[in-house]
MITI-924451 format. One record per residue (C-alpha): residue in one letter; x, y, z. Coordinates in steps of 0.2 Angstrom, whole numbers, padded with zeros to 4 digits, always signed. Last residue first. Example, Ala and Ser with C-alpha at 12.3 -4.5 7.8 and 13.67 -1.06 7.14 Angstrom:
<gugus>
S+0068-0005+0036
A+0062-0022+0039
</gugus>
This chain:
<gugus>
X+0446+0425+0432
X+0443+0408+0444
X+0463+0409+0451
X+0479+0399+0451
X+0498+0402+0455
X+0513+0393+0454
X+0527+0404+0464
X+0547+0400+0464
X+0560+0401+0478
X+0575+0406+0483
X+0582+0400+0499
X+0601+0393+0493
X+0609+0376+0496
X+0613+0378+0475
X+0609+0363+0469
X+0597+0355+0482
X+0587+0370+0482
X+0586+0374+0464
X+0578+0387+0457
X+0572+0386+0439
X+0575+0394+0423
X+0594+0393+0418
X+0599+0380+0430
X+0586+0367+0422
X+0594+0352+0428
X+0589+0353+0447
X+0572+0360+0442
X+0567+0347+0431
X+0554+0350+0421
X+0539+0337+0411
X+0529+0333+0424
X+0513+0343+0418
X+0496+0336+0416
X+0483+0325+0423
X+0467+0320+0417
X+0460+0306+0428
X+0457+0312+0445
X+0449+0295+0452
X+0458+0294+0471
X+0470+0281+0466
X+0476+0292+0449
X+0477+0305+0461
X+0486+0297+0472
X+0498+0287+0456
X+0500+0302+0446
X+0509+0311+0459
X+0520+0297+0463
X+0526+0296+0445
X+0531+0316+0446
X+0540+0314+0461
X+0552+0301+0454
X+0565+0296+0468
X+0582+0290+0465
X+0588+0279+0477
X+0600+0277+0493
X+0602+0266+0508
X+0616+0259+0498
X+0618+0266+0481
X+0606+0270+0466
X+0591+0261+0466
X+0576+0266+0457
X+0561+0272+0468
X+0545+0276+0458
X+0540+0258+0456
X+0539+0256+0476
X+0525+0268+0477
X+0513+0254+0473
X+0515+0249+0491
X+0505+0264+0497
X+0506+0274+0513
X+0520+0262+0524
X+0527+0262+0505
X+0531+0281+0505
X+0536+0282+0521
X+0549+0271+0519
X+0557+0277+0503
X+0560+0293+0514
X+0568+0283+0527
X+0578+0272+0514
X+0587+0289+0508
X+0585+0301+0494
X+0591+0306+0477
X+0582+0318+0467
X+0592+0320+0451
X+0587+0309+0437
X+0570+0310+0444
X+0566+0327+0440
X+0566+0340+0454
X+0548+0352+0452
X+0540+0360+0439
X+0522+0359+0441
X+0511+0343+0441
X+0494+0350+0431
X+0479+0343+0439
X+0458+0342+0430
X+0446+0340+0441
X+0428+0331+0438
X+0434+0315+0441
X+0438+0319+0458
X+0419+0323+0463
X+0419+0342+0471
X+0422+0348+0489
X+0439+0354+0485
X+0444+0352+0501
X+0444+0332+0497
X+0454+0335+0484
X+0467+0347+0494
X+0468+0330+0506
X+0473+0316+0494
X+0485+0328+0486
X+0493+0333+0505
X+0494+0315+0509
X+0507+0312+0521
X+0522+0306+0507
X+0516+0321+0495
X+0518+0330+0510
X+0538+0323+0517
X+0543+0323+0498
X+0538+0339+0491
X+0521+0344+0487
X+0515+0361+0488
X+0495+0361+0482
X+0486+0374+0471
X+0465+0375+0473
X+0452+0379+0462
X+0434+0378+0461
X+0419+0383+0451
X+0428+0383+0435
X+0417+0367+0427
X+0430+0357+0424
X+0436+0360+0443
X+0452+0365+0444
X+0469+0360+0452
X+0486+0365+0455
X+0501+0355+0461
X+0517+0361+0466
X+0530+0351+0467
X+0545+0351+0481
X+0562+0358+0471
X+0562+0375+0473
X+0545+0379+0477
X+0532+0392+0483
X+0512+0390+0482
X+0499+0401+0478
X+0479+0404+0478
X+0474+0419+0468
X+0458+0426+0475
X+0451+0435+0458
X+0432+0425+0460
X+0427+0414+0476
X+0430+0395+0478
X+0443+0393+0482
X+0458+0380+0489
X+0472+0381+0498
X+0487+0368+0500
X+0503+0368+0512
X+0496+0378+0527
X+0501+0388+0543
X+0494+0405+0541
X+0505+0418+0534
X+0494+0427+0526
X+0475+0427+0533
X+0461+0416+0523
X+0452+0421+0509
X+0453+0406+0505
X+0450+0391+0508
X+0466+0381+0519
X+0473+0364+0517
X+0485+0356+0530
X+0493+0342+0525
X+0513+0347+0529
X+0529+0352+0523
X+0529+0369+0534
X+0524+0382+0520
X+0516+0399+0528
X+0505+0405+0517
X+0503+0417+0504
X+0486+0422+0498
X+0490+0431+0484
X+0486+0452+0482
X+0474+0451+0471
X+0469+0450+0452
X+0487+0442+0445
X+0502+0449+0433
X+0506+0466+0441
X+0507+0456+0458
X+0520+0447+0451
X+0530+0461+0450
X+0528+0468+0467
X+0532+0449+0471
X+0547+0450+0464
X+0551+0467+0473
X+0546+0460+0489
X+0557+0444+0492
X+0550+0428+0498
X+0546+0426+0476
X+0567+0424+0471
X+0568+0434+0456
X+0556+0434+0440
X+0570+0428+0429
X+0570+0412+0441
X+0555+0407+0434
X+0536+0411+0439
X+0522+0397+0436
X+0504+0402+0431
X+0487+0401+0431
X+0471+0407+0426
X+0453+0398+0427
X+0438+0404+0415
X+0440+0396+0402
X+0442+0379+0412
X+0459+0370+0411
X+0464+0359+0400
X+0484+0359+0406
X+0500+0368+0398
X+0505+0378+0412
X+0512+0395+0406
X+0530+0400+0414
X+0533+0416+0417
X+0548+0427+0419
X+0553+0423+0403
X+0539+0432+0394
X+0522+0424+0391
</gugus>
């Protein structure tokens, strides 16, 4: 992989692809990045609209539809998620019969967007494997009570991946929430975690640390 791509380091099928994009690739709503990613990838992506929601689409399905997670079955559709910050999730089946990428920042992951792209899936959770792509780490995602909040009205358990900075304020770990659901929900082999995109200037967008629009791509397809 060059520096434009990042290779996720997950037990995935033989026959399942994926990868992340970095900053070297350029900002992926733009159409010269994704000119270049489409060099990299089967098809055209199936890009969606992201709105920080549940919804989970199978592809094919038309671009821009309203979604935060698809899934597929079919062989060379890539499914795709942006980021710049929020974590993107991808998934396959151990057998390469399904595959599906999720985008999981604080308001889905809080909803249930993990719980729900499983479910899409259609297949038994301890037959998936996840990778957790690179998202803000917890030494640097700082958020408010409200967001704490929605975590625990969901699951209590959440409350170990808050740590308490301020007032009102606390340092949540993405990552540790991840694993939770899908530890909850019987996917057992879970990879990834290990970036932070707030630290690593160099290779990663960063909303909170620049305030800018520029976003990543994970990607995933049955080859």
């Amino acid at each position: 992989m060059t520096a434009e791509i990042l290779a996720p380091d997950w037990p995935a099928p033989a026959g399942v692809r994926s990868l992340v994009t970095t900053r070297a690739m350029g900002d992926m709503k733009q159409a010269a990045a994704r000119a270049k990613l489409r060099a990299l990838v089967p098809a055209e992506p199936r890009w969606m609209r992201q709105v920080h929601g549940t919804t989970v689409l199978e592809a094919p399905f038309e671009e821009g539809a309203a979604a935060d997670a698809s899934v597929t079955r079919r062989q060379g559709e890539v499914c795709v998620v942006m980021a710049a910050d929020c974590m993107p999730v991808l998934f396959a089946a151990d057998n390469g019969s399904t595959v599906g990428a999720a985008h999981a920042g604080w308001r889905g992951l809080s909803s249930g967007v993990i719980e729900a792209t499983v479910a899409r899936m259609g297949v038994p959770p301890a037959s998936l494997v996840a990778w957790l792509g690179p998202a803000i780490g917890p030494r640097a995602y700082e958020v408010g009570d409200e967001v704490r909040a929605a975590f625990l009205a969901r699951d209590a358990n959440a409350a170990s991946a808050f740590a308490a900075t301020r007032p009102g304020h606390w340092l949540l770990d993405l990552y540790a929430v991840a694993r939770q659901r899908l530890a909850a929900l019987g996917v057992e082999r879970v990879s990834g975690g290990a970036h932070c995109t707030y630290a690593e200037a160099a290779r990663f967008f960063s909303y909170r640390r620049d305030r800018a629009t520029e976003r990543m791509a994970a990607l995933v397809w049955i080859a």
